[in-house]
C-alpha positions in Angstrom: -23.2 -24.5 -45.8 -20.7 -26.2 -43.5 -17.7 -25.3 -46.0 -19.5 -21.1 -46.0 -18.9 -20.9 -42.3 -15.4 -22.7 -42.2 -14.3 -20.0 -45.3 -16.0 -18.0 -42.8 -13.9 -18.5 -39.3 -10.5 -18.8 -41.3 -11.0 -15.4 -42.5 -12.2 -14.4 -39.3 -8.5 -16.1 -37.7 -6.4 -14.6 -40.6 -7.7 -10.9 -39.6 -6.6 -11.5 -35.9 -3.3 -10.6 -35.1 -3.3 -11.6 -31.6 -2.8 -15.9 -31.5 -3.6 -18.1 -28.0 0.2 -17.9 -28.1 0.5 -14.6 -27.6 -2.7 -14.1 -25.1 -0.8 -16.8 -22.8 2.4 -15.1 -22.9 0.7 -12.0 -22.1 -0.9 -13.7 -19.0 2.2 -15.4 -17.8 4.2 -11.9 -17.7 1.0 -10.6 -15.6 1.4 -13.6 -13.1 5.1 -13.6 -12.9 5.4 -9.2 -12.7 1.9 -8.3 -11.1 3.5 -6.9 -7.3 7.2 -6.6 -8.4 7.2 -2.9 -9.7 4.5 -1.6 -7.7 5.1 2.3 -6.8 2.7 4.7 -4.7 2.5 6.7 -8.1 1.7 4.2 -10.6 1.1 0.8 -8.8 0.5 -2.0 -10.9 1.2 0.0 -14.1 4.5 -1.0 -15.5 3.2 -4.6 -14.9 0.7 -3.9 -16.9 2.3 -2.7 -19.4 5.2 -5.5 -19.3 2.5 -7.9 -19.9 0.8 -6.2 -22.8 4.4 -5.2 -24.2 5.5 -7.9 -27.0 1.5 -8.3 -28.0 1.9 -4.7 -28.7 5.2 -4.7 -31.0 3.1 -7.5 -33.1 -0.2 -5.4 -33.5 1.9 -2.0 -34.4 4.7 -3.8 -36.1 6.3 -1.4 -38.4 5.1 1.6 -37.1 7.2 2.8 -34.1 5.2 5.9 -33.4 1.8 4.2 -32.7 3.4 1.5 -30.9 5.3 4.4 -28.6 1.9 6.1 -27.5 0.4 2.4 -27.1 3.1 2.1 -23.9 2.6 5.1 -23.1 -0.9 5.2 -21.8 -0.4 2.0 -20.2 2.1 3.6 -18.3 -0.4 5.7 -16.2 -1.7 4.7 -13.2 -3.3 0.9 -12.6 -4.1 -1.0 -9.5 -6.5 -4.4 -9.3 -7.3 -7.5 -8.1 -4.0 -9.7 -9.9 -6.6 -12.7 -10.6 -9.9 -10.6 -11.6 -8.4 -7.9 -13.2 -7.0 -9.6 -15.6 -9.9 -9.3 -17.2 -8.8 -6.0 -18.5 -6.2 -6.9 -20.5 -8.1 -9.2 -23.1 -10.1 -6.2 -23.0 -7.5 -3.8 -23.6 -5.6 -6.5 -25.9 -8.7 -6.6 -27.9 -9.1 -2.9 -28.4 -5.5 -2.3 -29.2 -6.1 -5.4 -32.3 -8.8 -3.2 -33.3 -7.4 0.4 -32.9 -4.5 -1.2 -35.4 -5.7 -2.1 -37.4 -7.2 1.5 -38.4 -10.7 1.8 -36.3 -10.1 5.2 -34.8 -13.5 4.9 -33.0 -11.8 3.6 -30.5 -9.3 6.3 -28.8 -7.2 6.2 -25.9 -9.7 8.0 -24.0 -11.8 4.8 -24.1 -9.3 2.4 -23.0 -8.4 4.6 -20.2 -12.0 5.0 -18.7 -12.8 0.9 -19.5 -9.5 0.6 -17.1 -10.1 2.8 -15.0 -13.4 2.0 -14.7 -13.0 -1.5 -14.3 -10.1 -1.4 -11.8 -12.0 -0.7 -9.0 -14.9 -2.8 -9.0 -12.9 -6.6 -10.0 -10.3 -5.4 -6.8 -13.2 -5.1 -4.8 -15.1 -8.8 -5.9 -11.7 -10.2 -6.1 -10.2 -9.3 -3.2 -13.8 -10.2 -1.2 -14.3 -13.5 -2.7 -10.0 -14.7 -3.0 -9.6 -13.7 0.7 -13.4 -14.0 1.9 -14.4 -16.9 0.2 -11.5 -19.4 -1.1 -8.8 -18.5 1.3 -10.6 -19.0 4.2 -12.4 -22.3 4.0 -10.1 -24.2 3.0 -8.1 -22.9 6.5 -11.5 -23.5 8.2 -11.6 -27.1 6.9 -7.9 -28.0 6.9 -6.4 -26.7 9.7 -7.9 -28.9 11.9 -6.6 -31.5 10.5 -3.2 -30.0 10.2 -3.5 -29.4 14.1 -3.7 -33.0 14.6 -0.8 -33.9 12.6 -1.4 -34.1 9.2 1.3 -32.5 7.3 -0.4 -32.8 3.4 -3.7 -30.8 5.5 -1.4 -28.1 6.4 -0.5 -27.3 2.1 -3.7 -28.4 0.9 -5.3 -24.3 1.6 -2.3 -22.9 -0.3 -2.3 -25.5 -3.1 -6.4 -24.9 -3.6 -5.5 -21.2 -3.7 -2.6 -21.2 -6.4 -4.5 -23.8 -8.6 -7.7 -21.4 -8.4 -5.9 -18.3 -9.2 -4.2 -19.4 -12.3 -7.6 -21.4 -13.8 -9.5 -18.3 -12.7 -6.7 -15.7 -13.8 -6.2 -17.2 -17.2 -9.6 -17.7 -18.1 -10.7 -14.3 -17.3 -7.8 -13.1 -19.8 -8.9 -15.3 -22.6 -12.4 -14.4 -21.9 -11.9 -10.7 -21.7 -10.3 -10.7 -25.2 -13.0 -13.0 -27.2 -16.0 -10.6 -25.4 -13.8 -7.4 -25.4 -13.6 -8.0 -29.1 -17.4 -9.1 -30.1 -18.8 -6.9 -27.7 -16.7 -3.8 -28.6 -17.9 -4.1 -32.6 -21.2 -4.7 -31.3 -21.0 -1.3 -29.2 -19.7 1.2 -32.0 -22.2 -0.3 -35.0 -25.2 0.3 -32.6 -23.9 4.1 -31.4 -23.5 3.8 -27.5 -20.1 4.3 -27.0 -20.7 7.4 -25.9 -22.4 5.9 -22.7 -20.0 3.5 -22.4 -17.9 6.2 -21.8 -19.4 8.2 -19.6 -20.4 4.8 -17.8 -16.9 4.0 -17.1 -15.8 7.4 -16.5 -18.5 8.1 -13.7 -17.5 4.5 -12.2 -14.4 5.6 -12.5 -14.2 9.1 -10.3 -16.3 7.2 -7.9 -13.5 4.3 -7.2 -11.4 7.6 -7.1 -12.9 9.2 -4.5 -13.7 5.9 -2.9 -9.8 5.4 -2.7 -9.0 9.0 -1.9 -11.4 9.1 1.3 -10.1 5.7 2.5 -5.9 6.5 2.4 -5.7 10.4 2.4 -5.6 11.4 6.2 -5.2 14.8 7.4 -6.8 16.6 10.4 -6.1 19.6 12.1 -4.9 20.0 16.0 -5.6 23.8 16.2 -8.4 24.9 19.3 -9.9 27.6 20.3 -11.8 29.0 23.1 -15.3 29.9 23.0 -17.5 32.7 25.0 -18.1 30.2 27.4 -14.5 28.9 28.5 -14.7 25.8 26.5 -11.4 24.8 24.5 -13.7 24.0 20.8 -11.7 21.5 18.2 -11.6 23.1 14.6 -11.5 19.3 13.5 -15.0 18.7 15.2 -16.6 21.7 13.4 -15.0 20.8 10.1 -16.5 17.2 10.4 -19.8 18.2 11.7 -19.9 20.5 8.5 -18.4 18.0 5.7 -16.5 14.9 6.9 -13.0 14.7 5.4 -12.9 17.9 3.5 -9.0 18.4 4.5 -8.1 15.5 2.8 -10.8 16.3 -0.5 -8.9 19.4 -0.6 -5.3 17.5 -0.5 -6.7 15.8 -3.3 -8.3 18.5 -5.4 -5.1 20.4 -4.6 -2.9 17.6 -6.2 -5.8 17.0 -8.9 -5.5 21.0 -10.1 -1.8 20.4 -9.8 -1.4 17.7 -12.5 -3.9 19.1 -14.5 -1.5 22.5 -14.8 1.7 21.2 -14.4 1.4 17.9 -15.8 2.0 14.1 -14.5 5.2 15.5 -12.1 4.5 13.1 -9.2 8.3 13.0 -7.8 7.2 16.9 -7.1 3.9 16.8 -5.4 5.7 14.0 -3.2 8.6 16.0 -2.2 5.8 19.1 -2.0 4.0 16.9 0.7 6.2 16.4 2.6 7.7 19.9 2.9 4.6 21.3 3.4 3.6 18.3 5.9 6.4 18.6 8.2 6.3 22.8 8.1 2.5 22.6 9.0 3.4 19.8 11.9 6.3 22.2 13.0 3.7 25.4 13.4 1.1 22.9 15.1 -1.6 23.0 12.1 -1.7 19.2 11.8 
C-alpha cells in the first residue's frame, strides 16, 4: 500500500511543472518589484506580471503565442495588499499549470474575476490587520522603552514587521498554489464554476465601485436663486437626490469609453484634464 501511494505522489510531482524553486522565485520578484512600477492606470500590474513572468515561459515553453496572451492579461489592472495578496498568485500560478497543460475550462475570464475579485478584500484585511494590528503594538510596546534610551527598542517594531511580512507573504504564495490547484479541480468536476464566476465577478464590481466612490471627486459650484431670494446649491440638490452621482457618471463615462474605444488610458487622462480645467474655467466645477 505504502509503495501504491509513493507511485502515486511521484506521478503526481512529475505532472507539475511549477517546482518550490520556481514558486520562490516567483515570490521574491513580488517582494523586491511590488511598489516600483506602480502607475494610476495599472498599479501593481507590471509587478505582477514580473513576478509570474519566468514561471510562465516554463508552463508555455514552446509555444510563444499562448505564453504572449498569458502576459498579456496580467498586464491589466491589479492593486493589493503586497503581503496578503500574494495569495493570488499561487492561485493564478496554479491555474496557468492547469490551463497548459490543455484544460480549457479554465479561461482568462476566470483568472481575471478570481483577481479581481480577490484584490479587494485581502487589501482591505491586510492593510487593517499589517497597520492596525502588527504595526502598531509593537510601537505601543517599544517605544517606551526607546524613549528611555534603549536603542535595540527603537528597531525592534520595524524588525517584527519585516520578519512577519516575508513568513506571512511567502506562505500565503505557497499556500495559494497547493489550494488554488486542489480546490480548482475540485470546482470544475463538481460543476460550479459558473458561481464561482459570478461570485468573484459581483465581489468584484463591488470593490470597484467601492474604490470609484472613495477617489473620484467632482462637485459642482453652480447656484441659483429661488422664488424666495435664496441663493440654492445645485450640489445640495444633487446629493439630497443621489450622493455622488457626478463622479458615478465620471466613471460610467470612462467605463462606456473603454468599452468602445478600447484600454486607451493615456487618452481619457489627457481627456480629463482638458475637459476639467475648461469646466473650472466656465465655473461648472
Amino acid at each position: 500500500m505504502s509503495i501504491l501511494k509513493k507511485n502515486k505522489a511521484r506521478e503526481v510531482d512529475e505532472e507539475r511543472k511549477v517546482t518550490r524553486f520556481d514558486l520562490f522565485w516567483a515570490w521574491i520578484r513580488w517582494v523586491l518589484a511590488v511598489e516600483v512600477p506602480v502607475s494610476f492606470d495599472r498599479m501593481q500590474a507590471l509587478s505582477f506580471s514580473f513576478s509570474l513572468n519566468k514561471v510562465l515561459r516554463k508552463i508555455y515553453a514552446g509555444r510563444p503565442e499562448e505564453l504572449q496572451e498569458a502576459m498579456k492579461r496580467h498586464i491589466t489592472m491589479f492593486n493589493t495588499n503586497g503581503d496578503w495578496g500574494s495569495v493570488i498568485h499561487g492561485i493564478i500560478i496554479s491555474m496557468e499549470e492547469e490551463r497548459s497543460k490543455g484544460n480549457e475550462e479554465i479561461t482568462p475570464e476566470m483568472m481575471q474575476s478570481i483577481k479581481v475579485g480577490l484584490m479587494g478584500p485581502l487589501a482591505g484585511i491586510g492593510d487593517s490587520v499589517d497597520q492596525g494590528i502588527i504595526g502598531t503594538i509593537p510601537l505601543a510596546i517599544f517605544v517606551p522603552m526607546a524613549l528611555n534610551g534603549s536603542v535595540i527598542a527603537a528597531l525592534i517594531p520595524s524588525l517584527i514587521f519585516t520578519i512577519w511580512s516575508i513568513v506571512w507573504s511567502w506562505f500565503l504564495f505557497n499556500k495559494g498554489y497547493t489550494l488554488g490547484r486542489t480546490s480548482i479541480m475540485t470546482i470544475l468536476r463538481s460543476g460550479k464554476i459558473k458561481k464561482v464566476i459570478d461570485i468573484a465577478s459581483i465581489l468584484g464590481f463591488f470593490m470597484i465601485g467601492c474604490l470609484s466612490a472613495s477617489y473620484v471627486e467632482l462637485d459642482t459650484v453652480l447656484e441659483f436663486s429661488s422664488s424666495a431670494g435664496e441663493t440654492v446649491e445645485l450640489q445640495s440638490i444633487l446629493d439630497d437626490m443621489l450622493p455622488n452621482i457626478l463622479p458615478f457618471l465620471v466613471v460610467m463615462g470612462m467605463y462606456y469609453f473603454i468599452t468602445k474605444k478600447g484600454s486607451k488610458y493615456v487618452q481619457i487622462i489627457i481627456f480629463t484634464m482638458v475637459i476639467s480645467i475648461l469646466l473650472t474655467l466656465m465655473h461648472i466645477i
